[in-house]
C-alpha positions in Angstrom: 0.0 0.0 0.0 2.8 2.2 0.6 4.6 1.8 -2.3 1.5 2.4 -4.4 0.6 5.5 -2.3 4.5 6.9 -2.9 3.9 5.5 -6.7 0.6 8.1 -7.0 2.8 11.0 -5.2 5.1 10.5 -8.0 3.0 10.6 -10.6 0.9 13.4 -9.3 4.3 15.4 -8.9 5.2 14.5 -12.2 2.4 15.7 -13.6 1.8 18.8 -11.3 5.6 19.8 -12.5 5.1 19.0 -16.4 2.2 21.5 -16.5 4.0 23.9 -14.7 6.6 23.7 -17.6 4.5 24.0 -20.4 3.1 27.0 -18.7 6.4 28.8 -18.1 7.2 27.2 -21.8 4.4 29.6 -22.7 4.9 32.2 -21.0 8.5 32.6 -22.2 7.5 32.0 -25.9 4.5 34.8 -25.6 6.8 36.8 -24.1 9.5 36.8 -26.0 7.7 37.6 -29.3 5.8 40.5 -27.2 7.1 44.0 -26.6 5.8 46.7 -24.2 6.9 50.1 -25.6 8.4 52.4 -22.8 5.8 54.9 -23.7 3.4 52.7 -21.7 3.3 54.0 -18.2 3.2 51.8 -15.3 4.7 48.6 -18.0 5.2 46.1 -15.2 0.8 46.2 -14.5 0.3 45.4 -18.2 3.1 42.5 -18.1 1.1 40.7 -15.6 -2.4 41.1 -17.0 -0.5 39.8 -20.2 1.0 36.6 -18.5 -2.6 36.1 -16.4 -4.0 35.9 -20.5 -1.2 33.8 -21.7 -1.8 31.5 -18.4 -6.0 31.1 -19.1 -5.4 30.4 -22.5 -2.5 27.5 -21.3 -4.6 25.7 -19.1 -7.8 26.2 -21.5 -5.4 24.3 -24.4 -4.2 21.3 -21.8 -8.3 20.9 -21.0 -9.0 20.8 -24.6 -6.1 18.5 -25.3 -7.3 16.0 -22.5 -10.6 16.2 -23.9 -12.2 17.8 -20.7 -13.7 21.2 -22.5 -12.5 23.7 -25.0 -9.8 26.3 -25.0 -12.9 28.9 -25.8 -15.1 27.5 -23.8 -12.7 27.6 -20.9 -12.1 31.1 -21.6 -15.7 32.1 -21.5 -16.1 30.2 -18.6 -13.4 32.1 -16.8 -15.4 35.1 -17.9 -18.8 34.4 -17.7 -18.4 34.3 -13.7 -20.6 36.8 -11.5 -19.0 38.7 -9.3 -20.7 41.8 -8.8 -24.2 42.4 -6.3 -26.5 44.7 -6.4 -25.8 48.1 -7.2 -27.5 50.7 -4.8 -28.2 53.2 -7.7 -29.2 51.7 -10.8 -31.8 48.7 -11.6 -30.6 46.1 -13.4 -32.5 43.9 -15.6 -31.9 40.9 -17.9 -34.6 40.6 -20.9 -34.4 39.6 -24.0 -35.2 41.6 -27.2 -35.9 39.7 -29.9 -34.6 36.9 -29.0 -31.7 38.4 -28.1 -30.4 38.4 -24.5 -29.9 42.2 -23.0 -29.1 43.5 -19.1 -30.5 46.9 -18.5 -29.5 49.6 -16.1 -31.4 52.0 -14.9 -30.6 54.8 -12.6 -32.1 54.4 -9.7 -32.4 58.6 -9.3 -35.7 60.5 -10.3 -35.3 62.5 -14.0 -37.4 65.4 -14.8 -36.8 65.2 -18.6 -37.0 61.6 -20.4 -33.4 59.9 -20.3 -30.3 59.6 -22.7 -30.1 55.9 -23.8 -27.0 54.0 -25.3 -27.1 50.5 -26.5 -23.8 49.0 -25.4 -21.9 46.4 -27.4 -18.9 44.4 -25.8 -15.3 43.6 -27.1 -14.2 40.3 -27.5 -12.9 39.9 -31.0 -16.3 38.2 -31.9 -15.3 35.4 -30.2 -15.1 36.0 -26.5 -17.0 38.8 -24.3 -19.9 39.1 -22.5 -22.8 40.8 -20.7 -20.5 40.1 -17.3 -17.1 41.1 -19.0 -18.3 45.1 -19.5 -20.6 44.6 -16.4 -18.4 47.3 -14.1 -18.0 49.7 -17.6 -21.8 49.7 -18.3 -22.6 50.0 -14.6 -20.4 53.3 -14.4 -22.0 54.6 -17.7 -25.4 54.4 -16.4 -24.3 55.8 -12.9 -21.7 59.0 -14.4 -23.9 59.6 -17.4 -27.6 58.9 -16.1 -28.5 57.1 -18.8 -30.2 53.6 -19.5 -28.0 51.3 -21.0 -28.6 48.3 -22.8 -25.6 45.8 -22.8 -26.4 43.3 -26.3 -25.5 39.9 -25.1 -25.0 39.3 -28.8 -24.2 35.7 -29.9 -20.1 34.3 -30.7 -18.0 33.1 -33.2 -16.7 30.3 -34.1 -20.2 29.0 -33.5 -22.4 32.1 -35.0 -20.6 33.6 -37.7 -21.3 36.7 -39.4 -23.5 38.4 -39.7 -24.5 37.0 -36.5 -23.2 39.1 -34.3 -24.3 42.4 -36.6 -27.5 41.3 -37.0 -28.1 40.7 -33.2 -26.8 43.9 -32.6 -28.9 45.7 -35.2 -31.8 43.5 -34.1 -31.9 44.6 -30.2 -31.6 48.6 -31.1 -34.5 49.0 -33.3 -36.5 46.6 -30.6 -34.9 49.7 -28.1 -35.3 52.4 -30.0 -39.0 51.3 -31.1 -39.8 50.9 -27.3 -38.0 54.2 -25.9 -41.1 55.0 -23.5 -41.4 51.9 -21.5 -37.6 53.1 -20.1 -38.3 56.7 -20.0 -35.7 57.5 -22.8 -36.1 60.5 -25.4 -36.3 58.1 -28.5 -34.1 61.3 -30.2 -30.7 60.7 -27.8 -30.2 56.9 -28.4 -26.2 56.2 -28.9 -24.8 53.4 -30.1 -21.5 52.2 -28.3 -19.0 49.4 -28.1 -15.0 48.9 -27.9 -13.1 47.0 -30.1 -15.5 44.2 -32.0 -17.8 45.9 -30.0 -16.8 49.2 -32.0 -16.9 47.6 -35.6 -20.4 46.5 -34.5 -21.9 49.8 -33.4 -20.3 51.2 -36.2 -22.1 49.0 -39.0 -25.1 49.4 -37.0 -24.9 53.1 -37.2 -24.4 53.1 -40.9 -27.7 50.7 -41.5 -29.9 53.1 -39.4 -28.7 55.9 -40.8 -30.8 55.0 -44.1 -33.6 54.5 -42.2 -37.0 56.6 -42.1 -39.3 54.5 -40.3 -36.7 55.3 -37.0 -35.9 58.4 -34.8 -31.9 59.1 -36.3 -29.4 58.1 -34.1 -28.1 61.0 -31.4 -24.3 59.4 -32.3 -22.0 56.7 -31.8 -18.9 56.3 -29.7 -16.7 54.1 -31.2 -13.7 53.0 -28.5 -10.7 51.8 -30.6 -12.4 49.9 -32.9 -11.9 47.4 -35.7 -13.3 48.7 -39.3 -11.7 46.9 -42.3 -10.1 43.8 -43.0 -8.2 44.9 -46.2 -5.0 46.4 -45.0 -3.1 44.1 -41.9 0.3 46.1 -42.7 -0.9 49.4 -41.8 1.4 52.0 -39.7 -0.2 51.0 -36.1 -0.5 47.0 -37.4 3.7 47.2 -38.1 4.6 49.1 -34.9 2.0 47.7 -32.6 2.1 44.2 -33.7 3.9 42.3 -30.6 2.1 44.6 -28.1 -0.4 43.5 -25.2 -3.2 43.0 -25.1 -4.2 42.2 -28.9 -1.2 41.2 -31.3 -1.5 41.8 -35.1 -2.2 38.2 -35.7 -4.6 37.6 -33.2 -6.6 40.4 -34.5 -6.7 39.1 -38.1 -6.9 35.3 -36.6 -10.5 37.0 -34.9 -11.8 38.7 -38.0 -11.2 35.3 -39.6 -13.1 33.4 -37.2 -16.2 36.2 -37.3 -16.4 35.7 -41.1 -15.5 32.3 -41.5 -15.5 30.2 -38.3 -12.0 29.0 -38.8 -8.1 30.9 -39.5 -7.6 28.8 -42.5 -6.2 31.4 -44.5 -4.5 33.3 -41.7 -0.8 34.0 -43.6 -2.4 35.3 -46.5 -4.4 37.8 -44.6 -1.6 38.9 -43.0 0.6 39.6 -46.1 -1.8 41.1 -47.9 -2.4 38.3 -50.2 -6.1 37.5 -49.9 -7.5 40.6 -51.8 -7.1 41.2 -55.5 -4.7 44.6 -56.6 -7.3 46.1 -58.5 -9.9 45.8 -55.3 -7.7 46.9 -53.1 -6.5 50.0 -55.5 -10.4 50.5 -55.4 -10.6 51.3 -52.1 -6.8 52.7 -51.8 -8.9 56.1 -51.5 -10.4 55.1 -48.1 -8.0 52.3 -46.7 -4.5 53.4 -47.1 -1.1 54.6 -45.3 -1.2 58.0 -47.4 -4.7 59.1 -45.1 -2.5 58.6 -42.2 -1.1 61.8 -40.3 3.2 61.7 -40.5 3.3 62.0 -37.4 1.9 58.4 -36.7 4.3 56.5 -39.0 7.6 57.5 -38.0 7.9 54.7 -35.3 9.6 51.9 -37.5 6.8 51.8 -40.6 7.9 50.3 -43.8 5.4 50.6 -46.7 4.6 47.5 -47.7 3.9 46.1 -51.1 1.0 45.3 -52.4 0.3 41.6 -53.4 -2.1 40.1 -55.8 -4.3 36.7 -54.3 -5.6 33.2 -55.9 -9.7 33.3 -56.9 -9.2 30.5 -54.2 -8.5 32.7 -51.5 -10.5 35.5 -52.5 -13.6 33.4 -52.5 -13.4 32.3 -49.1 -12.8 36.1 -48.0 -14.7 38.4 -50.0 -16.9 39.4 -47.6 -14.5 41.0 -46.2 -15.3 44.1 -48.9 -18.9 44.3 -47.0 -19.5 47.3 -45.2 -21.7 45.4 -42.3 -18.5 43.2 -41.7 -15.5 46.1 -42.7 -17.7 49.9 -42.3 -14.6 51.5 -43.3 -15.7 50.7 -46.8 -19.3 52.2 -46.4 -20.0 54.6 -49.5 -19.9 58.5 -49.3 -23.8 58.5 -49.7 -23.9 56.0 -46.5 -20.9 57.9 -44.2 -22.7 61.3 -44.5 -25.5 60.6 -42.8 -23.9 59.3 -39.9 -24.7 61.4 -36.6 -22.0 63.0 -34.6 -19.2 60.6 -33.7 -16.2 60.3 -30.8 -13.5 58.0 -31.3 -11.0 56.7 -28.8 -8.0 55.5 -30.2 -4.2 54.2 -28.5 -1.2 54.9 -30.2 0.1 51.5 -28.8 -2.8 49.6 -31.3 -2.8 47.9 -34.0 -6.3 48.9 -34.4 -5.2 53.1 -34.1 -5.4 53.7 -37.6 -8.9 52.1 -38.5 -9.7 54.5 -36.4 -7.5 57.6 -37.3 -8.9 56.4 -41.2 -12.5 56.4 -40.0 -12.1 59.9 -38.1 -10.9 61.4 -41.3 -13.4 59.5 -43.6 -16.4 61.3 -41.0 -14.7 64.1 -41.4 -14.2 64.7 -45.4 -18.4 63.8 -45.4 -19.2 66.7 -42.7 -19.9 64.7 -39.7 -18.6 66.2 -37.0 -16.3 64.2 -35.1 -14.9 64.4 -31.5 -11.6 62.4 -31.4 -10.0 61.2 -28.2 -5.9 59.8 -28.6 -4.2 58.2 -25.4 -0.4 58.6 -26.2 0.3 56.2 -23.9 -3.0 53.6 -24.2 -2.7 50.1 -25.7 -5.9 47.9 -26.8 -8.2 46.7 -24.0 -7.0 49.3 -21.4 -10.8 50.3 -20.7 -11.5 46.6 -19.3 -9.4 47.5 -16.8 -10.6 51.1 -15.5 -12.0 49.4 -12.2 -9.8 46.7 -11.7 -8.3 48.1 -8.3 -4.5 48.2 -8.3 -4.6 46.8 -12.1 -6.0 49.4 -13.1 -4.1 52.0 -15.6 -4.9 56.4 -15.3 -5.5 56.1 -19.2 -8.5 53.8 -19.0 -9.9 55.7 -15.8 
């Protein structure tokens, strides 16, 4: 008995002491092919929400790899967890609106007038996020601003893909903005919101309301350093930013893939620029391109890059990526005109800076008037982190 019992302590140490080593064996590989400019203040607090990352997505991999869940599905798990109460000045609701699932806050305070209200669209790449991962940002929207805010629990790739996401988006704000009196909102100051995927989504939502004359017009949109197109990977901010926490360049391509198609199959080509066809991407070299990018953004290591022609093959598996509900960089004048006033937030230490910097001047050259916000020293994600105590940056505060 004891030799089996000192045979199990073996084995259990054994194990135990593998996994730590493919988790430092991680850690060391992630980290060496990241870089955290010195323009970042306080580095060493975004080092450790890096290696926290690098250490969920470890243990999600071994789970997967024994069978027990999947890496995603771990993830979300991780995520999904409640850990906030009651708040003593909003109300908070879960609902659903058509069919899709929604948390409301309302402050809790009397209003004389009707309310602002914002429909709220979370980050995640498409592919991980949540009504509880933005629970704390929405909360202190609806509390600073005294607005209702609906949070669009809006459904994931790989599983859903586009237009899944868009449409559930689009779906639950016309359901909001056709029922405006039921939460004492003015139906003529609704906002769409969201960060990151969150961003590209209130974006293309913006753009398909704006045609519409059956709807109040949107008040604006406030896009936080979002994702718009799909066309360009070797942009200024995708070159300089591209080993930079949280979101490196080829995870954000690898999450566009997995929106549009479900899978990364045709990740490299994406990245080199060899999955669109010259004479497309000259056509929209007027919109997406480094020339509509201010000098004083590129002179931190940028190398233009040349431009390379694709296979049918590959094009066919990615040509949506020319739609505007997927990529609304690529709207048309007549579309982008009509948007309503706009802020955008964008980190120089991004690789998703210049969507928006291409975006802000695209609003811009069609009239709308535009309210642009840059932290010099942000990097992608920093808002998740505005109450996380003492992980918690100035810039996302």
């Amino acid at each position: 008995m004891a030799v089996i019992y000192t045979l199990l302590v073996l084995f259990l140490a054994v194990l135990v002491a593998g996994f730590i080593l493919l988790v430092m064996g991680a850690i060391n590989f992630d980290l060496s092919n990241s870089e955290i400019p010195p323009g970042v203040t306080q580095p060493v607090k975004l080092r450790i929400i890096h290696i926290i990352l690098i250490c969920t997505a470890v243990v999600g991999r071994i789970l997967e790899k024994i069978g027990i869940c999947s890496q995603v599905g771990f993830v979300r798990y991780l995520q999904a967890r409640k850990t906030l109460g009651v708040d003593p000045k909003l109300f908070i609701k879960d609902l659903w609106f058509e069919k899709v699932p929604v948390r409301i806050y309302q402050p809790k305070v009397p209003s004389a007038n009707q309310r602002r209200g914002i429909t709220f669209f979370h980050g995640g790449g498409w592919v991980f996020g949540s009504l509880e991962t933005h629970e704390k940002l929405c909360r202190s929207i609806a509390r600073e601003s005294k607005s209702v805010v609906v949070s669009v629990g809006y459904r994931l790739a790989p599983e859903h893909k586009y237009p899944a996401a868009y449409e559930d988006c689009l779906n639950a704000t016309i359901h909001f903005m056709k029922n405006t009196e039921h939460y004492g909102v003015d139906p003529a100051n609704v906002i769409v919101c969201g960060d990151s995927a969150g961003g590209n989504l209130a974006a293309a939502v913006s753009q398909t309301l704006a045609g519409r004359s059956d709807l109040p017009k949107l008040r604006a949109q406030i896009l936080i350093y979002p994702g718009l197109q799909a066309l360009d990977f070797n942009l200024p901010s995708y070159q300089q930013n591209r080993g930079v926490p949280l979101l490196f360049r080829e995870r954000a391509a690898f999450y566009m893939l997995q929106y549009l198609n479900g899978h990364a199959a045709n990740l490299e080509e994406v990245l080199e620029g060899s999955h669109i066809p010259i004479d497309v991407k000259l056509n929209y070299s007027k919109w997406v391109s480094p020339d509509n990018i201010p000098e004083n953004f590129k002179v931190r290591g940028y190398k233009p890059h040349v431009l390379l022609d694709c296979t049918t093959e590959v094009y066919e598996t990615v040509k949506r990526f020319c739609e505007p509900n997927l990529c609304p960089l690529l709207a048309e004048d007549a579309v982008v005109h009509q948007l309503p006033e706009s802020f955008i937030l964008t980190c120089e230490y991004d690789v998703l800076r210049d969507d928006g910097l291409l975006y802000k001047k695209r609003l811009e050259d069609n009239g709308v008037r535009v309210t642009w916000y840059h932290l010099e020293d942000g990097f992608h994600g920093i808002m998740n982190s505005f109450n996380s105590d003492w992980l918690s940056f100035p810039s996302g505060k």
